[in-house]
N, C-alpha and C positions, 0 to 999 in steps of 0.2 A: 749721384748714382742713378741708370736707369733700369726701368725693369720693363719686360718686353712678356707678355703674353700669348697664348697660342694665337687669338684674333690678332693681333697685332703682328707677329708671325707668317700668318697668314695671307694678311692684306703685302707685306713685302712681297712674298710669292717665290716659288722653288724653282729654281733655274739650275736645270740641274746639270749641263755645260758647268756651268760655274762651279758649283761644289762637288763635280768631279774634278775641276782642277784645282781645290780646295785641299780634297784629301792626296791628291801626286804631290802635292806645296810639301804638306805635312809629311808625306813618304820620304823624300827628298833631305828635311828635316831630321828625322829619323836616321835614315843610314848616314847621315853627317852626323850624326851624334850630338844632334842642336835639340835634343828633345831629352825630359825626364818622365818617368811613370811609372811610381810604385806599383809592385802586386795590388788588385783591388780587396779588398777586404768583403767578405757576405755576412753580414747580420742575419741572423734567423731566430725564430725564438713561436713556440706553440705549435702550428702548423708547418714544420720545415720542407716544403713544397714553393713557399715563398722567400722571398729575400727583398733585401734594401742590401744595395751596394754604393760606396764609395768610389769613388771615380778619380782621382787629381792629376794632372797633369802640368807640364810647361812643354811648348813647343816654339824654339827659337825663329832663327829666319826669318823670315819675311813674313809671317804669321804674329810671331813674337807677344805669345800669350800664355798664362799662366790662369788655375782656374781648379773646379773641382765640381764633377756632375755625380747629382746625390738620388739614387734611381732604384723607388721600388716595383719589381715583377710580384703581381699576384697571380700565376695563372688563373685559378677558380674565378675571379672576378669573371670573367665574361660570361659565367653561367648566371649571374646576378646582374645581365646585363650593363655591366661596369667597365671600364678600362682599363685591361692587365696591367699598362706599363702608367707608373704618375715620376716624375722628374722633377729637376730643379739645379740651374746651373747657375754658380755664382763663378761670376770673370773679376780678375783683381789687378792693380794695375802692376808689371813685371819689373817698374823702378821703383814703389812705394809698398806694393803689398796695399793698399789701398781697394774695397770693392769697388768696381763699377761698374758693373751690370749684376743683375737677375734676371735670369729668362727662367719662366714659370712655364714649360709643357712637355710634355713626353716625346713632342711632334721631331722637336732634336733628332732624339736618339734615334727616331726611327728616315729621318733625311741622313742623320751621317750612315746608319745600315744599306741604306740601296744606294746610297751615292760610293762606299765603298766597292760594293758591288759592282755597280759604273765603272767606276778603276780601274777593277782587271777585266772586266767582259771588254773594257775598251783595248786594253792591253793585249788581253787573246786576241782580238780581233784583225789588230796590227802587225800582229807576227802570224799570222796563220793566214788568214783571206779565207775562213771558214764558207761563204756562200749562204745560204741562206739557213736560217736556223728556223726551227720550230718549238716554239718554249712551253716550257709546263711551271704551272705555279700550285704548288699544295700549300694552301693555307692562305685564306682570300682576308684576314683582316687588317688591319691597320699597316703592315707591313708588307705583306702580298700585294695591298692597294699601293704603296707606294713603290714596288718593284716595277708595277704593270705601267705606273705616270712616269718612272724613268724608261724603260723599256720604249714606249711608244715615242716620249720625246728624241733619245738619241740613237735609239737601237732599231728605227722603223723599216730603215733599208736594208736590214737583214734576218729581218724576223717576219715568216710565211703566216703562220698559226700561232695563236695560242690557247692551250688549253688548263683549267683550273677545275679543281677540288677543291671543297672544302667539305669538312664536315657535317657545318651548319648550312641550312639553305644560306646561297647567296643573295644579295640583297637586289635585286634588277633594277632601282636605280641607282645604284654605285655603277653596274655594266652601263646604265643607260648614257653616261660618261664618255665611252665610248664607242657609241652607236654609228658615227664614222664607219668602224672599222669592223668589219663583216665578218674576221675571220678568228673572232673568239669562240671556244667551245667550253661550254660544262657539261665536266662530266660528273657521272656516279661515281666514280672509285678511283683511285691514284694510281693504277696499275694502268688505265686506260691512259692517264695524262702520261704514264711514264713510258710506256708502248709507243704514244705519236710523238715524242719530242727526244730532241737531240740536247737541248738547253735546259736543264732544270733543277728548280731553286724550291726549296724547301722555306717554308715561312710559316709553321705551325708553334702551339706553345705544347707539344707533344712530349711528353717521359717518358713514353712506350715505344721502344723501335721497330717499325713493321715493314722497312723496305729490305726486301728479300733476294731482290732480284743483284744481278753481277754488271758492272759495270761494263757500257755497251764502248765499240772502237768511237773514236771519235769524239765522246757525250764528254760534255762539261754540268759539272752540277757543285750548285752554288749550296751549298749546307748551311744556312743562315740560321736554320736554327737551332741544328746543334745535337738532336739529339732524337732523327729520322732514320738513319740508316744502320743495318746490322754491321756490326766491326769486319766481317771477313769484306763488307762489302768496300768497307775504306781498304784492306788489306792488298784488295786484287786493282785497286786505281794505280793508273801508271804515274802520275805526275800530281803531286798533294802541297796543296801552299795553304798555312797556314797563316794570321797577323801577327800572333806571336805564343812559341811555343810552351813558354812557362805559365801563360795563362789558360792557353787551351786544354790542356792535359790533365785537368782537373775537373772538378765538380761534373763526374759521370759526362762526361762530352763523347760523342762516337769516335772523337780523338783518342780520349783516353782510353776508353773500349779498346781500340786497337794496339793502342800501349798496353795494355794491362791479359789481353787476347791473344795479339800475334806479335807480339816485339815491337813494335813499330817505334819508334824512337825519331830527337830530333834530328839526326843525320837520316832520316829518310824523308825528310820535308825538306819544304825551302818557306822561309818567310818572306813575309809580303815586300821588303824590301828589293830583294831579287826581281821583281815588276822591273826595275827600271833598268834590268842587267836583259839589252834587247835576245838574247840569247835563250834567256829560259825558256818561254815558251813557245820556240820555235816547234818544228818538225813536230806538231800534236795532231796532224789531221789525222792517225791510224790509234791514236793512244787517249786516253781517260783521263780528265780533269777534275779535280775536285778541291775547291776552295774552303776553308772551314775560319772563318769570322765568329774569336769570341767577342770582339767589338774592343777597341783600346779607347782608352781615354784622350790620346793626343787627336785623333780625330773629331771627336766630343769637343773638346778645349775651340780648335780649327776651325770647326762648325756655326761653333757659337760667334768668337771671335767674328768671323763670314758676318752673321746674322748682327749683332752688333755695331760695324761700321755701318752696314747699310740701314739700319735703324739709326743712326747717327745723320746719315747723306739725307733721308729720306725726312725726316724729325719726324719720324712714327715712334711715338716710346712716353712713357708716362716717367714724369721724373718724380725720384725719391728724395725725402729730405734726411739728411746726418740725423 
């Protein structure tokens, strides 16, 4: 069995070409019916603000992996300067049941969240010819930063500006990363990023919902985290794709807001599988996008799997003994 670390992780390096067409593999997978994944399950217990979830999945095809990512959220941690998210993926093998991997880092979770994201900004992109986009990122950490390193790597030729909030000062040398590129702004306030941008992705670990504003013609906004915007504001989006509806509909999601607010129901989504149905989202340049990722497990599994062979090709990995 191997076990793969964040520096170890790290040193492989994020190509995120690849593990966007990691997570289409897995989609592909999915609407063929080659994938399993229970409801996940939340632990809470004391401060119920936190969780540790279970994750297990199998994903057939050409991926053909089985597995279970074991992942706790603390928000407060970051006020103790700590890392919200700690993870731990165990991969098994899908003929024995056998483990063979551990991957020990959070860093997973938060590569298969933008690299999903990838997916369908790549997916909108091909059905529309949107032109040039101006993006907004509210919530510059760990997940924000990894929006911005996909965004720049595949999204460069269609993205003018970008503009970020965060709560906390940003950090200028995380920006200084991209000193290249001239055309980032910080701002004071999220009304500002939300004002200059057409493209805008939510990446906060927020409870409180304070975006107010009505969804503009055109704007796609990526809700990554879930629990940003007021329900009427999902209510009035022309076109809402969720990863999957029995998962998101729950644990206070702006999804479920809108279920539990305006009706909103799963026949007024489409799930992420409909991506591969060229049709969907066609005809959106006058209409409102909004994508809402509670995060699935066969991506997780996928990801890993990814991260695995190539720690295999690569013989970066620390071996474990029975």
């Amino acid at each position: 069995m191997i076990y793969i670390n964040e520096r170890i992780l790290r040193n492989l390096g994020i190509r995120w070409n690849d593990l966007i067409d990691v997570i289409r593999n897995a989609t592909h997978s999915l609407k063929e019916k080659k994938t399993n994944q229970p409801i996940k399950p939340y632990l809470r217990y004391n401060n119920l603000t936190n969780r540790i979830i279970a994750m297990p999945a199998y994903v057939g095809g050409q991926i053909n992996s089985a597995g279970i990512k074991w992942i706790a959220s603390f928000p407060d941690n970051i006020k103790k300067n700590i890392k919200r998210a700690h993870a731990v993926i165990i991969l098994n093998d899908t003929e024995t049941g056998a483990p063979i991997s551990v991957i020990n880092t959070a860093l997973i979770s938060g590569i298969r969240t933008a690299s999903v994201s990838g997916f369908v900004l790549q997916e909108y992109i091909k059905s529309n010819n949107p032109g040039a986009f101006n993006c907004g990122i509210i919530g510059f950490g760990p997940i924000g930063q990894l929006h911005l390193d996909m965004i720049f790597e595949n999204f460069s030729d269609y993205v003018e500006k970008i503009f970020i909030y965060d709560k906390n000062p940003i950090d200028i040398d995380v920006l200084s990363r991209y000193n290249r590129h001239q055309n980032i702004t910080v701002c004071n306030n999220w009304e500002d990023v939300y004002e200059n941008t057409n493209l805008f992705i939510t990446c906060t670990v927020s409870s409180d919902r304070y975006i107010s504003k009505s969804p503009k013609k055109g704007g796609v906004y990526l809700n990554v985290s879930l629990r940003d915007f007021n329900p009427d504001f999902v209510s009035k989006t022309d076109r809402i794709l969720v990863d999957n509806w029995e998962e998101i509909c729950r644990e206070n999601t702006d999804i479920e807001r809108a279920n539990l607010e305006f009706g909103l129901e799963k026949k007024d989504v489409a799930e992420i599988t409909e991506l591969l149905n060229s049709e969907f989202l066609s005809n959106l340049d006058k209409k409102s996008f909004m994508f809402n990722p509670m995060g699935m497990a066969i991506y997780d599994i996928a990801v890993a799997k990814y991260y695995y062979n190539l720690a295999k090709e690569k013989k970066q990995f620390i071996e474990l003994e029975d």
